[in-house]
Structures are given as structure tokens and as C-alpha cells.
Biopython code that builds the backbone (N, CA, C, O; Angstrom):
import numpy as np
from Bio.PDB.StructureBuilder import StructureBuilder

atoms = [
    (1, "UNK", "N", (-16.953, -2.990, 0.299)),
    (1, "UNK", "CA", (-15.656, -2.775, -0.304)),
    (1, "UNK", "C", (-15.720, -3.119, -1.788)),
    (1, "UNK", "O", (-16.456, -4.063, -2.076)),
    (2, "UNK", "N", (-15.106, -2.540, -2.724)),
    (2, "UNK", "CA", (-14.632, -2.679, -3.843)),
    (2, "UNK", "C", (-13.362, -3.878, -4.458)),
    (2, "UNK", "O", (-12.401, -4.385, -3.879)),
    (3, "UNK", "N", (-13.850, -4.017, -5.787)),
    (3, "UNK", "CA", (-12.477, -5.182, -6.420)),
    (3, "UNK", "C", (-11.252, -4.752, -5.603)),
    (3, "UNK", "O", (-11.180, -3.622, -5.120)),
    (4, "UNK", "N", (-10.426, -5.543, -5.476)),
    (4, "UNK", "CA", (-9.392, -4.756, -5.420)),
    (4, "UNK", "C", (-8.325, -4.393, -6.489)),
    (4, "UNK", "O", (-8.248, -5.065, -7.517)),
    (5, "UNK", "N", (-7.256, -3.026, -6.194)),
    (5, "UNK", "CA", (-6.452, -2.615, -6.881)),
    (5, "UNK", "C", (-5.398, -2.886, -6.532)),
    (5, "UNK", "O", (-5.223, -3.661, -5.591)),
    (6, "UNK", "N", (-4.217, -2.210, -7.323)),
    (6, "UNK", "CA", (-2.703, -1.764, -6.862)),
    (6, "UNK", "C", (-2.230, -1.074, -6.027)),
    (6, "UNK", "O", (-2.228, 0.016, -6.599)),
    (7, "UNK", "N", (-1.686, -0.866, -4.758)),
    (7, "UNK", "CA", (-1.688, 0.053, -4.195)),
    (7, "UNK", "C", (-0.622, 1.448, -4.823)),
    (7, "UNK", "O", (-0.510, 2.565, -4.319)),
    (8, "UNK", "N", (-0.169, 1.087, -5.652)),
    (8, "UNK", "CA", (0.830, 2.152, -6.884)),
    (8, "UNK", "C", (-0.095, 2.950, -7.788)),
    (8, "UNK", "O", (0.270, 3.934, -8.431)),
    (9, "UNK", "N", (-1.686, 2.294, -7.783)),
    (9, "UNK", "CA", (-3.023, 2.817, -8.460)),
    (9, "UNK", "C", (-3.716, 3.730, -7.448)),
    (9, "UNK", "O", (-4.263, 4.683, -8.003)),
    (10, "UNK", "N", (-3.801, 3.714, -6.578)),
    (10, "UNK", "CA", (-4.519, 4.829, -5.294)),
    (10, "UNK", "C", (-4.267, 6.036, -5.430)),
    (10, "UNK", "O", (-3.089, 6.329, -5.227)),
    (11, "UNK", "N", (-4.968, 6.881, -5.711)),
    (11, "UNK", "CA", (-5.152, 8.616, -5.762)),
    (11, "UNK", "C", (-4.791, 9.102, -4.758)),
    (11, "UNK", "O", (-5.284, 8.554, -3.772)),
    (12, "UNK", "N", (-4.125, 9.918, -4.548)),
    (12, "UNK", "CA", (-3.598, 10.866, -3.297)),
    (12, "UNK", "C", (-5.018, 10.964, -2.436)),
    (12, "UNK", "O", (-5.919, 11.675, -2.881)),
    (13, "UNK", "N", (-5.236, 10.057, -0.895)),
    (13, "UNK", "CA", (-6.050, 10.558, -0.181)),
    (13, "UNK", "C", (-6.873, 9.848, 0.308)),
    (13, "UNK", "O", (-7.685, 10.035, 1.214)),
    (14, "UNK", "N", (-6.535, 8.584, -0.633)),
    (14, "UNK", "CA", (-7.347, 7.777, -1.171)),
    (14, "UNK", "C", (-7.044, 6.564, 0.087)),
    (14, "UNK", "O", (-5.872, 6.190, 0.145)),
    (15, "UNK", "N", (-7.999, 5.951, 1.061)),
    (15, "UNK", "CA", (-7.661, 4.663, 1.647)),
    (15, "UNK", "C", (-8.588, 3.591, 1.631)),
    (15, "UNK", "O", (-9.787, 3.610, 1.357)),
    (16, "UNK", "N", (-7.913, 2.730, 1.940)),
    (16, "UNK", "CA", (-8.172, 1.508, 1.777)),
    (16, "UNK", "C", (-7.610, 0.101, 2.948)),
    (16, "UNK", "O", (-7.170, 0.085, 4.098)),
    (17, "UNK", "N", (-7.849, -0.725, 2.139)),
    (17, "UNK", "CA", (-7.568, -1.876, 3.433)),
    (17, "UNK", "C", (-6.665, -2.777, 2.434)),
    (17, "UNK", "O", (-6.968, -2.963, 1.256)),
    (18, "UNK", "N", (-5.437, -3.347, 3.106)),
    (18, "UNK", "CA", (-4.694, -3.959, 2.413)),
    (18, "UNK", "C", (-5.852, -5.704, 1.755)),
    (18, "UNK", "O", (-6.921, -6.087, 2.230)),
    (19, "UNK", "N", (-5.266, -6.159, 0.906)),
    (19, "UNK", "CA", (-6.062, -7.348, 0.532)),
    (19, "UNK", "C", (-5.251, -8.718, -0.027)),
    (19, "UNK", "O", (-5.670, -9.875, 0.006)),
    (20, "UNK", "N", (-4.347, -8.377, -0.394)),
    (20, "UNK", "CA", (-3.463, -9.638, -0.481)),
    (20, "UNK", "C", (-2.192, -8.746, -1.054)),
    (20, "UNK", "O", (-2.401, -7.580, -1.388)),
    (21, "UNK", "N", (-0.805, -9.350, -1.166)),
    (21, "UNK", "CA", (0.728, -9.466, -1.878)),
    (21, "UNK", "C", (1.055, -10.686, -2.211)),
    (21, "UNK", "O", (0.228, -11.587, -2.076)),
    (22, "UNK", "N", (2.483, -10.965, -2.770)),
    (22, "UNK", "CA", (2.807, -12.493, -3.194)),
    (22, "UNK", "C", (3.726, -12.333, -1.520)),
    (22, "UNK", "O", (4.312, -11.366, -1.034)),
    (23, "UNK", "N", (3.497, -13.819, -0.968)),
    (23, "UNK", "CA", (4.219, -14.552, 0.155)),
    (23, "UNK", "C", (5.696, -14.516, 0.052)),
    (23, "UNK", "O", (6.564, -14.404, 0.918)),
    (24, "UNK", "N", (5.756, -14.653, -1.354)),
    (24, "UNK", "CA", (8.058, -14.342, -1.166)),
    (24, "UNK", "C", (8.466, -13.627, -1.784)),
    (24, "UNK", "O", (7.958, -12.993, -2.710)),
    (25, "UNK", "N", (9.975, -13.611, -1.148)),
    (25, "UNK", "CA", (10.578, -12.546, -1.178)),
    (25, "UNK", "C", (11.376, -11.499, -0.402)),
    (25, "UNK", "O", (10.577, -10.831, 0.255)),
    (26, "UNK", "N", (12.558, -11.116, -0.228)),
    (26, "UNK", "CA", (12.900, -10.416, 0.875)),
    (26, "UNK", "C", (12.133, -8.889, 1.121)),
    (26, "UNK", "O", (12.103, -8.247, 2.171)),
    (27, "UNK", "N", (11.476, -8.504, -0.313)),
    (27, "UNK", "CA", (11.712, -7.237, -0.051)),
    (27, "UNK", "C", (9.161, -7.310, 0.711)),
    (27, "UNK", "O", (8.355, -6.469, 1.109)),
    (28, "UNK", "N", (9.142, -8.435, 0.511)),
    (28, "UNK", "CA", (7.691, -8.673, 0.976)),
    (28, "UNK", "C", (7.620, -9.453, 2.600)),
    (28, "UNK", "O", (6.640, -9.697, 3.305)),
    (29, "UNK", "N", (8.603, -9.625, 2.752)),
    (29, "UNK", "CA", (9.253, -10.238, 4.455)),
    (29, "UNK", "C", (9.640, -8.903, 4.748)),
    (29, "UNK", "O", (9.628, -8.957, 5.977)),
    (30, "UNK", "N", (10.011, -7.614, 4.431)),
    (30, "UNK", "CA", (10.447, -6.654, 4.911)),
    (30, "UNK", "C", (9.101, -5.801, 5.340)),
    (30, "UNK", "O", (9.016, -5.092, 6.342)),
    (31, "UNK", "N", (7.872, -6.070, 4.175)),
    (31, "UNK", "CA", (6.957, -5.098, 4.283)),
    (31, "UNK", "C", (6.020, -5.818, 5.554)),
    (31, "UNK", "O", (5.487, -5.082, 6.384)),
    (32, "UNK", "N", (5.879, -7.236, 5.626)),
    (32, "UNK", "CA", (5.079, -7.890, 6.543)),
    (32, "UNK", "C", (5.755, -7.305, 7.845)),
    (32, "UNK", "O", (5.155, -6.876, 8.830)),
    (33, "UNK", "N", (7.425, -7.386, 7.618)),
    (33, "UNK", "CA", (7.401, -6.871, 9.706)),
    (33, "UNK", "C", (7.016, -5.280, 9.588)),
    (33, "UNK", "O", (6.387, -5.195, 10.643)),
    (34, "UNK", "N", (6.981, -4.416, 9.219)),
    (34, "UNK", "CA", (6.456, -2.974, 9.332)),
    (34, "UNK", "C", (5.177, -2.788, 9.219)),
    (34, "UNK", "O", (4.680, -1.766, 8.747)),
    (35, "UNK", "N", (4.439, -3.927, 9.716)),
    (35, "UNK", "CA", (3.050, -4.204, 9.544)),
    (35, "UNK", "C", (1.900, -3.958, 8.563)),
    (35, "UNK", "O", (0.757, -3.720, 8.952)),
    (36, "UNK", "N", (2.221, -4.019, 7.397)),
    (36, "UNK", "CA", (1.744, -4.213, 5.706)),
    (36, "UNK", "C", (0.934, -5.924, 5.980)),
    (36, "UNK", "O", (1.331, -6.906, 5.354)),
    (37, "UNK", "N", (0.148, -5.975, 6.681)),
    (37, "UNK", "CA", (-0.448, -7.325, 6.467)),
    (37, "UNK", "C", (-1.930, -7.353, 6.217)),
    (37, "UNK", "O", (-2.688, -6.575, 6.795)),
    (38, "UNK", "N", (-2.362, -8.305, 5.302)),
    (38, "UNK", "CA", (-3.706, -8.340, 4.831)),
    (38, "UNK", "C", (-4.897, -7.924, 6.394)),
    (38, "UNK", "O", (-5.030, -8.561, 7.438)),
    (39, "UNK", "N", (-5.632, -6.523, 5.903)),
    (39, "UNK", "CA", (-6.775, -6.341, 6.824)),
    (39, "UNK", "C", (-6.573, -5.034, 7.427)),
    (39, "UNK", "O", (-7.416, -4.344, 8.001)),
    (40, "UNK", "N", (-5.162, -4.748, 7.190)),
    (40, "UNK", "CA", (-4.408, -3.711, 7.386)),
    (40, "UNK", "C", (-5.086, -2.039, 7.083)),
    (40, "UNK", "O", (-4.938, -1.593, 5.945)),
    (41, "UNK", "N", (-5.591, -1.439, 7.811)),
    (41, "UNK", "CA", (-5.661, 0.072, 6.748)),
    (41, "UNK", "C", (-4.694, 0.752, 6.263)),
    (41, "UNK", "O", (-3.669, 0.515, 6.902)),
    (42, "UNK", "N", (-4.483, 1.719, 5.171)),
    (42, "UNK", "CA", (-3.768, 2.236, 4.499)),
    (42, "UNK", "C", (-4.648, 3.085, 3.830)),
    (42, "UNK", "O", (-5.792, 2.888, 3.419)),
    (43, "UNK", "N", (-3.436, 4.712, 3.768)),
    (43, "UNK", "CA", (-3.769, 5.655, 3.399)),
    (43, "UNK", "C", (-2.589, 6.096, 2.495)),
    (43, "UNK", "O", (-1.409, 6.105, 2.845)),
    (44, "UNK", "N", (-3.238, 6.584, 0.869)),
    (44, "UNK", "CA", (-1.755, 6.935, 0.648)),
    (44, "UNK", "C", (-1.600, 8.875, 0.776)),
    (44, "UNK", "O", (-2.563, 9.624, 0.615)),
    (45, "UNK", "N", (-0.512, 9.234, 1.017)),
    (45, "UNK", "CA", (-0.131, 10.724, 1.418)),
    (45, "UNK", "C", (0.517, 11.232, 0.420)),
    (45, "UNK", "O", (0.134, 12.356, 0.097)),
    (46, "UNK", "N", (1.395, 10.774, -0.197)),
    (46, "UNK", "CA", (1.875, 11.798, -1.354)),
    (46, "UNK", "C", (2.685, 10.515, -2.357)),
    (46, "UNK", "O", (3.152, 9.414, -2.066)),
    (47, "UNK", "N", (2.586, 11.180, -3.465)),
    (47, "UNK", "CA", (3.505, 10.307, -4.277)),
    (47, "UNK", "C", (5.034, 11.779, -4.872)),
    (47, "UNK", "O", (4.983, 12.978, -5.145)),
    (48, "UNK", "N", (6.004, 10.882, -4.819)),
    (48, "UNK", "CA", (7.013, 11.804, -5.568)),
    (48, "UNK", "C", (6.444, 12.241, -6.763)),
    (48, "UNK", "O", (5.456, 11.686, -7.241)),
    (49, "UNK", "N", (7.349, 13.805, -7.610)),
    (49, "UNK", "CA", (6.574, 14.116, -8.936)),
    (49, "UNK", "C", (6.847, 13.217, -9.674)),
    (49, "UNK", "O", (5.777, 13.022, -10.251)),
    (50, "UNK", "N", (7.773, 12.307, -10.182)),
    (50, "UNK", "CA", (7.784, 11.191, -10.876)),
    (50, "UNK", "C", (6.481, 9.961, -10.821)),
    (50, "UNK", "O", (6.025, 9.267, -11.730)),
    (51, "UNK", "N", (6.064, 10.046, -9.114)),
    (51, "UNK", "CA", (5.520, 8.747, -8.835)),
    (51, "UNK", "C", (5.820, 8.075, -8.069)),
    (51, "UNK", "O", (5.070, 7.463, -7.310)),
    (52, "UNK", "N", (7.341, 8.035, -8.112)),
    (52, "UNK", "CA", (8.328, 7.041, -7.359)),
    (52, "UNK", "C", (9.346, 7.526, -6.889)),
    (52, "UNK", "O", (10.078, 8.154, -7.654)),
    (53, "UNK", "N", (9.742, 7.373, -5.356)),
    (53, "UNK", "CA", (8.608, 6.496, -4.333)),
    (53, "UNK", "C", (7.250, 7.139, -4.011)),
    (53, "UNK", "O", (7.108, 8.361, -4.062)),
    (54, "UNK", "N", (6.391, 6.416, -3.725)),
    (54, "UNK", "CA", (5.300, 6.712, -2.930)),
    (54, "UNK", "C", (5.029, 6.871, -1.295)),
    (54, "UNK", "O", (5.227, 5.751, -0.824)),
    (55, "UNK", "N", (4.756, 7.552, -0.511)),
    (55, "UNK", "CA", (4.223, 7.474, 1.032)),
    (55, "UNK", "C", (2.817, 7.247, 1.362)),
    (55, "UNK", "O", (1.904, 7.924, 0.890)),
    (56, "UNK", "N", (2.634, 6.104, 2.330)),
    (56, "UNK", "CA", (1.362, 5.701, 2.642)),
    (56, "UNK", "C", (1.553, 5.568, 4.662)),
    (56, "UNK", "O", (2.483, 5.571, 5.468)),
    (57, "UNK", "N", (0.252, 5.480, 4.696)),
    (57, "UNK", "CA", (0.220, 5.670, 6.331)),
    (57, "UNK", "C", (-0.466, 4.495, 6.882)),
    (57, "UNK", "O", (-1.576, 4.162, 6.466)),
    (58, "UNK", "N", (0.095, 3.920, 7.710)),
    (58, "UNK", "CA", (-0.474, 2.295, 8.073)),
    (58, "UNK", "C", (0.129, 2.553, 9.322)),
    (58, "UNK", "O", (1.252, 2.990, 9.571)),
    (59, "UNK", "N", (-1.026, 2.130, 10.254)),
    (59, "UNK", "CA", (-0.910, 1.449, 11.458)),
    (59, "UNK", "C", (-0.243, 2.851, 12.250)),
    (59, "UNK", "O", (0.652, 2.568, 13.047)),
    (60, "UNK", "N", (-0.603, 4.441, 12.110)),
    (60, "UNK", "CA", (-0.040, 5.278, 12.372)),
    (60, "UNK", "C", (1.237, 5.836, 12.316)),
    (60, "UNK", "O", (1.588, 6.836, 12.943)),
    (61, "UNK", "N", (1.917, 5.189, 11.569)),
    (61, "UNK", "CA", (3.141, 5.968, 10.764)),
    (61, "UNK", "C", (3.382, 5.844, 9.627)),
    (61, "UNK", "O", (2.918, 4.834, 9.097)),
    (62, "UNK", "N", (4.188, 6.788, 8.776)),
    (62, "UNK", "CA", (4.417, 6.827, 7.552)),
    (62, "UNK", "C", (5.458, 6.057, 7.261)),
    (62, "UNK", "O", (6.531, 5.960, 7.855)),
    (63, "UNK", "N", (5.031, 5.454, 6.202)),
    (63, "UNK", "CA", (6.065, 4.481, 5.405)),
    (63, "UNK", "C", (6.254, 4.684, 3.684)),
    (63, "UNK", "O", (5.234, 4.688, 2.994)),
    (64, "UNK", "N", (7.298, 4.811, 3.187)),
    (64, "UNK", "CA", (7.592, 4.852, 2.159)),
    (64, "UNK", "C", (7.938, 3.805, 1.027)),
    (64, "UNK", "O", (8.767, 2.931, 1.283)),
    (65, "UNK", "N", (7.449, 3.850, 0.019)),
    (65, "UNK", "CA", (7.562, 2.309, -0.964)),
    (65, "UNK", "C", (8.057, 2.835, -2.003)),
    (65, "UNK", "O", (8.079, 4.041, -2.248)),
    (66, "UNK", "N", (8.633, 1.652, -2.910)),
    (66, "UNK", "CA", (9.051, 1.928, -4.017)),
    (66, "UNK", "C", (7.512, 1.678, -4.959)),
    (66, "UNK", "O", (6.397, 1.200, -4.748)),
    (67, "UNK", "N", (8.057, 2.152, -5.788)),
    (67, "UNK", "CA", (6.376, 2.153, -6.812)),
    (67, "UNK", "C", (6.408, 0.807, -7.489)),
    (67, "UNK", "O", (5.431, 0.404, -8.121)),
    (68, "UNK", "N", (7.622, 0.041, -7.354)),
    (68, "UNK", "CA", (7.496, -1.518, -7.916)),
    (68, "UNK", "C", (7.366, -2.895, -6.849)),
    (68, "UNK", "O", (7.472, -4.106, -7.043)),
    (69, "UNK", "N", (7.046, -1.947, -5.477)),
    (69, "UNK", "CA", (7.054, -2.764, -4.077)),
    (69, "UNK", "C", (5.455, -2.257, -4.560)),
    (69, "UNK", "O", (4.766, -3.203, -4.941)),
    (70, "UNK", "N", (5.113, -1.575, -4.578)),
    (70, "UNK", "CA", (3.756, -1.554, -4.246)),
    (70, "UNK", "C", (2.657, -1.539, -5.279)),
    (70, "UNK", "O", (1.504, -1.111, -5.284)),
    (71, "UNK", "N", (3.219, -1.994, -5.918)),
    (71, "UNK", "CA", (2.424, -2.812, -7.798)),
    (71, "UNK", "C", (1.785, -4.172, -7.057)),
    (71, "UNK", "O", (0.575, -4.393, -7.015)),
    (72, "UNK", "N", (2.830, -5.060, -6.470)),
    (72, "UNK", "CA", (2.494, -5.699, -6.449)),
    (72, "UNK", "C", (1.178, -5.839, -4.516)),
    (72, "UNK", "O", (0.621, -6.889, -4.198)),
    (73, "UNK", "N", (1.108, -4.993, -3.984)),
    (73, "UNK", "CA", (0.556, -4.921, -3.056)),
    (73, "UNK", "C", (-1.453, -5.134, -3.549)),
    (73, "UNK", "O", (-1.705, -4.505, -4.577)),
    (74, "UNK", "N", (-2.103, -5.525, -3.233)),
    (74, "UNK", "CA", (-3.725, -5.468, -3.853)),
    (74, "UNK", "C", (-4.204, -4.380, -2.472)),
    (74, "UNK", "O", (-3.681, -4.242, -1.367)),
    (75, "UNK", "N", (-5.346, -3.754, -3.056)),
    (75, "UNK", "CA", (-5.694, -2.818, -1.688)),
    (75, "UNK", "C", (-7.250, -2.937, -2.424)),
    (75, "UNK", "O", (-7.474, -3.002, -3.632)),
    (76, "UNK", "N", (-8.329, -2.943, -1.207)),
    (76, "UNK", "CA", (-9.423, -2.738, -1.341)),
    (76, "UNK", "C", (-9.928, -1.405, -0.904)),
    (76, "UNK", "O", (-9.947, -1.084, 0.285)),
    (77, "UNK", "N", (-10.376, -0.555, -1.963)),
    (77, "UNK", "CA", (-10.431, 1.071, -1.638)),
    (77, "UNK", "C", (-12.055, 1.312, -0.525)),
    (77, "UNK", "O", (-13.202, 0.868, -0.572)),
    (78, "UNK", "N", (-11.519, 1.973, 0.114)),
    (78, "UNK", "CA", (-12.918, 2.147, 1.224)),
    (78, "UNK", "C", (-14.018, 2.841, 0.748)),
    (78, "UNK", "O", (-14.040, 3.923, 0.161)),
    (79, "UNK", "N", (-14.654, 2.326, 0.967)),
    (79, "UNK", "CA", (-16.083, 3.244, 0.570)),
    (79, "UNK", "C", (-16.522, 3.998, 1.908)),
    (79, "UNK", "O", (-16.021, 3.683, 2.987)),
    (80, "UNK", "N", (-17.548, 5.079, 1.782)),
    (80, "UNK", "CA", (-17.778, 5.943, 3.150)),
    (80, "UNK", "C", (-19.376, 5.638, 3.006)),
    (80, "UNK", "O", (-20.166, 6.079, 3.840)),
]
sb = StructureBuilder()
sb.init_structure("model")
sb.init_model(0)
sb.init_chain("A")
sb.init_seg("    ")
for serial, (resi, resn, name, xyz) in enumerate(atoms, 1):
    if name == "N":
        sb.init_residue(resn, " ", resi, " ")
    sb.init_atom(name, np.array(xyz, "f"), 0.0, 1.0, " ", f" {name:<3s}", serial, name[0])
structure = sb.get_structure()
């Protein structure tokens, strides 16, 4: 695996394994129960044309983030 990044930095297609977030917060207690937890895979699927929001695929369903929820997310990009 690679440094890790942002998950708001990931190229359409692009997955990875979650690697750390900050512990507080409501809107990071929201992402831990929809199962966003370190070790996690993640794929991201499309970003809006702005950017924001973004859609990523974890744990077999799609979930949608804001692009300032997921700045702060770290993701380690997979290598093949």
C-alpha cells in the first residue's frame, strides 16, 4: 500500500482502503455507523461536475459524501 491520501483526492475508479479520520464529531459518528471504519475498502464512483458531493462504494453500497466530509477521511490507494 501507498502513503496515504484524501479520500476527496481519489480519481474516479480509483480504490483503496480506508486509513484513519479525526474521532469527533457528529458528522464522523455518522460516517462510523454506515460502516466508514479504518480497514474498510472503498471505491470512489463518480464525483458531481462541481466535485461536490462525491459517491463511493463501501461495504457494497453506495454512499454519498460531502467533499468537506471526505477531506478529512485518509485512504490508502490499492495497488494491483
Amino acid at each position: 500500500m501507498s502513503a496515504p491520501v484524501r479520500l476527496s483526492e481519489l480519481a474516479i475508479g480509483t480504490s483503496g482502503v480506508v486509513h484513519s479520520y479525526p474521532k469527533a464529531g457528529a458528522a464522523f459518528l455518522r460516517l462510523r455507523e454506515m460502516g466508514l471504519l479504518p480497514g474498510t475498502a472503498v471505491t470512489l464512483i463518480r464525483a458531481a461536475p462541481l466535485g461536490d458531493p462525491i459517491e463511493i462504494k463501501v461495504r457494497g453500497y453506495h454512499l454519498t459524501l460531502r467533499k468537506s466530509e471526505a477531506e478529512h477521511v485518509l485512504v490508502e490507494i490499492a495497488t494491483s
